[in-house]
N, C-alpha and C positions, 0 to 999 in steps of 0.2 A: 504494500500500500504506500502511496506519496504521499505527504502529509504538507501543507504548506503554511507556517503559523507566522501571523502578525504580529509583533511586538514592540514597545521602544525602546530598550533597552538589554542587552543581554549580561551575563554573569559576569563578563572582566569591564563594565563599563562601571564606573566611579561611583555612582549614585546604585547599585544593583542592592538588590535587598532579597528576603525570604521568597518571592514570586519569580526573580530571576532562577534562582536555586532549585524550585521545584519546576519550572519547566526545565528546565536544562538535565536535571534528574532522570526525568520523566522522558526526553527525548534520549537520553543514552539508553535506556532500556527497548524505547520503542526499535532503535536502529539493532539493539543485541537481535530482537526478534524477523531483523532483515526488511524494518518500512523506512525509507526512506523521507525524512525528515532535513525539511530545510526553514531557515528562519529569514527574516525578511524584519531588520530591527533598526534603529536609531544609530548613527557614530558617534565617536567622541575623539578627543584630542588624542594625537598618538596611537587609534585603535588603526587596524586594517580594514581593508576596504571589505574581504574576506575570508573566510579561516573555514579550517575543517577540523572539526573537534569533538573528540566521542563517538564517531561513527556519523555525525550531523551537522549540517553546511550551515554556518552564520554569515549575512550578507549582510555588511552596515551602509546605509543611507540618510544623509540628511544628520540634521539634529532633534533635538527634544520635540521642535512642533514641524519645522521641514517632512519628516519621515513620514509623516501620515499619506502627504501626495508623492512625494520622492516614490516610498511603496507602492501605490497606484499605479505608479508610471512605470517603474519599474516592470509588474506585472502585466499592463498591456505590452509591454515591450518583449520581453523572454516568458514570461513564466504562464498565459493565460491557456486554458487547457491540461497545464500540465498534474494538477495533484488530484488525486483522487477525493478529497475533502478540506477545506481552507479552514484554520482555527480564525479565531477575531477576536486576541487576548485584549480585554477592556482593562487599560490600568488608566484610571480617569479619564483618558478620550479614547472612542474605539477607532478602528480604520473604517469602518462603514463598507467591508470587504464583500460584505451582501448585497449593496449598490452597482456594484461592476465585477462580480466574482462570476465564471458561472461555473464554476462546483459547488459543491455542497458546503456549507456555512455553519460553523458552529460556537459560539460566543463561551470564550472562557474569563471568568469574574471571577477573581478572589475577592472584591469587596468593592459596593458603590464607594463615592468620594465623597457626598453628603456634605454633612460639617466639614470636613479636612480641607472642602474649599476656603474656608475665610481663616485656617491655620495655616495655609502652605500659599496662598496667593494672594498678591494684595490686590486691595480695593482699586477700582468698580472690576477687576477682571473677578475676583472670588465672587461679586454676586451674580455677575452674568453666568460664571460656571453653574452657580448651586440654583439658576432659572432654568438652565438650558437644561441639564442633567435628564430630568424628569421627561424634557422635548424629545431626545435622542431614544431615551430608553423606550419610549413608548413605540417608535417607528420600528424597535429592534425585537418587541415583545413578543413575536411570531418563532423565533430563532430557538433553537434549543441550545441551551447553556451549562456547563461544566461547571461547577466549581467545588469550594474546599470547605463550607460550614454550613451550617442549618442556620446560623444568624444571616448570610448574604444571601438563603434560596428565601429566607423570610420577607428581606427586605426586596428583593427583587420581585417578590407577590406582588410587591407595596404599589409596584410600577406596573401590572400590568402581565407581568410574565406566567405562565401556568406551572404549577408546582408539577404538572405529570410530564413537563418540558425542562423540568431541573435535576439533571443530575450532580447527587454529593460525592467527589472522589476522597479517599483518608490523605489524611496529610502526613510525610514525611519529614526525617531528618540526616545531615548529613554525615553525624556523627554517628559510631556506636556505641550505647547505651554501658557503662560499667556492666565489668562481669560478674564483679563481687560488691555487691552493696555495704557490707561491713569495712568495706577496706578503705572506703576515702574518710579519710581526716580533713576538719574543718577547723578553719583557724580557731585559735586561740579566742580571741573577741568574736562577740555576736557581730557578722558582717553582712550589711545588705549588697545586693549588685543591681545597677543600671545597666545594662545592656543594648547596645544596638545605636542605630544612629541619632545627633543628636537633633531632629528636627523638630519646628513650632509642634507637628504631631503628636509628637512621642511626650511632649508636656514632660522632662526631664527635672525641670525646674519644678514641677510637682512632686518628684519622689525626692530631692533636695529639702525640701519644707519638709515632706513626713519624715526624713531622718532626724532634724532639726526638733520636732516635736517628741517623736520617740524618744531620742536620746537623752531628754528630759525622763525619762521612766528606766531608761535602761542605760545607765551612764558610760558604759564601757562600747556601748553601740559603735559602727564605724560603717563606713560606706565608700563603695567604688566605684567610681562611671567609666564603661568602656564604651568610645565611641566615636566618630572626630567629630571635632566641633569645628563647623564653618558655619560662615554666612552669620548675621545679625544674630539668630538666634545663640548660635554655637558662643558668641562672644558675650553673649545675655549669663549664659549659665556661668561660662567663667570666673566671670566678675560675681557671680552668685555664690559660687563657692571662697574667692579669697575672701569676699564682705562676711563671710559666716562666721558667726559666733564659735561654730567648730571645725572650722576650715581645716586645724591638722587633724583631723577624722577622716577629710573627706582625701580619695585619693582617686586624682583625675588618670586615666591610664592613656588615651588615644585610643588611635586606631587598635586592633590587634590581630595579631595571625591567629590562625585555626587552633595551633597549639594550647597557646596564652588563652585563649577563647576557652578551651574546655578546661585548664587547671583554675580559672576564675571561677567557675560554674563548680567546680566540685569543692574550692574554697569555700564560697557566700555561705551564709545558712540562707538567705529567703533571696529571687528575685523579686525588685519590684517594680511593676508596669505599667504608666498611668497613660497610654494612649487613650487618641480621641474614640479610634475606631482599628481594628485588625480586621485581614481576613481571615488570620486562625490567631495567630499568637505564635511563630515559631519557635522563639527565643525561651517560652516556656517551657514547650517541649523539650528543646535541645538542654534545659535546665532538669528537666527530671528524670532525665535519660544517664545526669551525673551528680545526681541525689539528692537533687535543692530544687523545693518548693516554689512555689511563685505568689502574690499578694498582690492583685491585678484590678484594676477599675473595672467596674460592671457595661460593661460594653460589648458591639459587633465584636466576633470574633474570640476577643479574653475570656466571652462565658461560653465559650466552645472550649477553647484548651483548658480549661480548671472545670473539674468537678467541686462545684464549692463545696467545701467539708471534705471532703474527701481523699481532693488532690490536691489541694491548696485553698486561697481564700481569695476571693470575689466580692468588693467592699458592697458595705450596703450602702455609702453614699460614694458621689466618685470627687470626693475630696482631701486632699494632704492629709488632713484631720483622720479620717475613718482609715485613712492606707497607715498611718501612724498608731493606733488605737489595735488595728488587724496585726501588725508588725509586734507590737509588747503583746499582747493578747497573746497570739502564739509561740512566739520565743520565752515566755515565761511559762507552758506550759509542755514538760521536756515528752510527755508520755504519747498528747496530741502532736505534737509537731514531729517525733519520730512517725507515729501514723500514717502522717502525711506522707512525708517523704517517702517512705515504704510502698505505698497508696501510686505513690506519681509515677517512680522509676518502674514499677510493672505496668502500668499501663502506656510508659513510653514506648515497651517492645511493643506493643502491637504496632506502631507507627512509623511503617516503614514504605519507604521507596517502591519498594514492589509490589505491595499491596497494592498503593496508586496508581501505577502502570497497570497490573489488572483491571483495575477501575474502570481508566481511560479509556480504552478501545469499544467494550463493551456500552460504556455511553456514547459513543459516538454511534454506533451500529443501533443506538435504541432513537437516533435521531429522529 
C-alpha cells in the first residue's frame, strides 16, 4: 500500500514534539510491513530538501504556513494518483488535501487548537484562528478521522464529526519502560519535574507557582525544568525562576538528550503538567514507564493519560493552588503514592508503538 501523509513538521525539525514522534513511529513500522510511506512536511533552516529514513521518504517544502500550498503544488506536480490513500495530519491548520486529492482522505487529529489559539498567537490573528476553527472543521466533518484520545473524538463530536467516523489508535512511547521497578532510586529530596517545551501552552510558569506554594508544606521540596526556553515566553519563566523566593531549588536544565531525558524521569518523585490542552499527554506516559507519577490539570488529553487515583492525580481545579495542595497531599502520603507509581509503570507497558501500528491500518480500511 502507498501511503501519502500531510504534515508541517517532521521529527528533526526544531519545534517537533510528541505528534512528530508518533507518526514517524508509526511510519517505520508501517514501511517494516512493506507500504510504502512518504511525507510531504514543512523545512527548516539547515534541514534537507529530502531524506530517507526508516524505511520512509521525508520531502520538506516551504515553511511553517508556505507548506500548506508549497504541498498542493507539489502534488499536482509529481505525486497526484500516486498513493493508495492520503492522511491530512491536522496540527492547527489542515492541508484541505480532500479539496484536490483524488485518493482517498483520511484526517489524522491529535487535538483541536481551541484555546491554545490566544496562548500561542497573538492578537487579532489568535481570534481569527479560534473563528475560523469551527469554519474549516465543519467542511471536513464528512472525513473519517484517526486519532489518539477519547477527549479529541469528544471534542470533534462538538464540530460536527460522527463518532462511528472516529477512530481511537493507543498511544505510544519511545522509551522502554524499566524492567525492575524496585530498582530506580529517587533523589534524596522530594523533587518535582517540568518536562517538555517551554511554551505560553504548557503554562510552565504554572507549575513554578505550585512549587512555590508546596514548598511552603514540604520544605525540603525542589524542582526541575527541562526544556529550552525561547521566544518571550521562555525569557518570562527565567526571570521567574531567578525572582523566586527559592530560586536555589529551582534547577533550570535546557534542552536534553534522550539519555538525560529518562535519568530525570526516574529521579523526580511527581511530574507536573499544567497544559492548556494535550492530545494525550506523552511526557506522562514516558514518566510512568520510569516510575514517576504525574499531577496534571484536568484537561483535553491529561485526563486521558492519568487514571485519576489510580495512576496519578488530575487536579480538581486547574490552578497553581490545587496542583500545589495534589503535590503535598500525595508526597506526604508514602503508602498512596507508592500505589500510584506501581499503578502507572504497569499500565505504561500496555503503550506501545505496535499496538498503534495495529491500530492504524485497520482504521483506515474501516474508512
Amino acid at each position: 500500500m502507498r501511503i501519502l501523509w500531510f504534515a508541517w513538521k517532521d521529527r528533526e525539525h526544531p519545534q517537533a514534539g510528541g505528534a512528530e514522534l508518533v507518526r514517524e513511529e508509526l511510519a517505520e513500522r508501517l514501511a517494516k510491513d512493506g507500504h510504502d510511506v512518504r511525507f510531504l512536511v514543512g523545512g527548516f533552516k539547515g534541514g534537507a530538501s529530502e531524506i530517507q529514513k526508516n524505511g520512509f521518504t521525508i520531502t520538506r517544502l516551504g515553511g511553517r504556513f508556505s507548506v500548506y500550498w508549497r504541498a498542493h503544488q507539489y502534488y499536482i506536480r509529481h505525486l497526484r494518483g500516486w498513493a493508495d490513500f492520503v492522511v491530512d495530519e491536522v496540527n492547527t491548520i489542515p492541508f484541505f488535501a480532500s479539496w484536490y486529492c483524488r485518493e482517498p482522505v483520511i484526517l489524522f487529529i491529535h487535538q483541536l487548537a481551541r484555546q491554545i489559539w490566544f496562548y500561542e498567537i497573538f492578537f487579532p490573528l489568535s481570534l481569527f484562528g479560534y473563528l475560523i476553527e469551527p469554519v474549516y472543521l465543519w467542511h471536513l466533518r464528512r472525513l473519517p478521522v484517526i486519532t489518539i484520545s477519547e477527549s479529541t473524538k469528544k471534542d470533534l463530536q462538538r464540530f460536527g464529526f460522527s463518532k462511528n467516523h472516529i477512530h481511537i489508535i493507543s498511544e505510544g512511547i519511545a522509551m522502554e519502560p524499566i524492567a525492575d521497578f524496585n530498582s530506580i532510586i529517587k533523589d534524596k529530596k522530594p523533587t518535582l519535574l517540568a518536562l517538555g517545551s517551554i511554551r505560553p501552552m504548557k503554562r510552565t510558569h504554572h507549575v513554578i507557582r505550585a512549587f512555590e506554594i508546596a514548598k511552603q508544606d514540604i520544605p525540603d521540596l525542589q524542582l526541575m525544568i527541562a526544556g529550552a526556553a525561547e521566544g518571550w515566553y521562555g525569557k518570562c519563566v527565567l526571570k521567574m525562576i531567578r525572582r523566586s523566593p527559592f530560586s536555589q531549588e529551582i534547577q533550570y536544565l535546557g534542552r536534553v538528550e534522550q539519555s538525560q531525558k529518562i535519568a530525570l524521569l526516574r529521579r523526580a518523585h511527581l511530574l507536573c503538567v499544567a497544559s492548556v490542552k494535550e492530545g494525550w499527554g506523552l511526557t506522562v506516559t514516558e514518566a510512568n514507564s520510569q516510575g514517576t507519577p504525574a499531577v496534571a490539570y484536568d484537561v483535553d488529553g491529561l485526563r486521558d493519560s492519568i487514571r485519576n487515583g489510580e495512576t496519578g492525580i488530575v487536579c480538581a481545579e486547574n490552578t497553581p493552588e490545587m496542583m500545589a495542595k495534589s503535590v503535598a497531599v500525595l508526597l506526604k502520603d508514602a503508602q498512596n503514592y507508592q500505589r500510584l507509581r506501581e499503578n502507572a509503570w504497569e499500565w505504561s507497558q500496555t503503550m506501545t508503538f505496535d499496538s498503534s501500528a495495529r491500530n492504524f491500518l485497520p482504521a483506515v480500511y474501516e474508512r
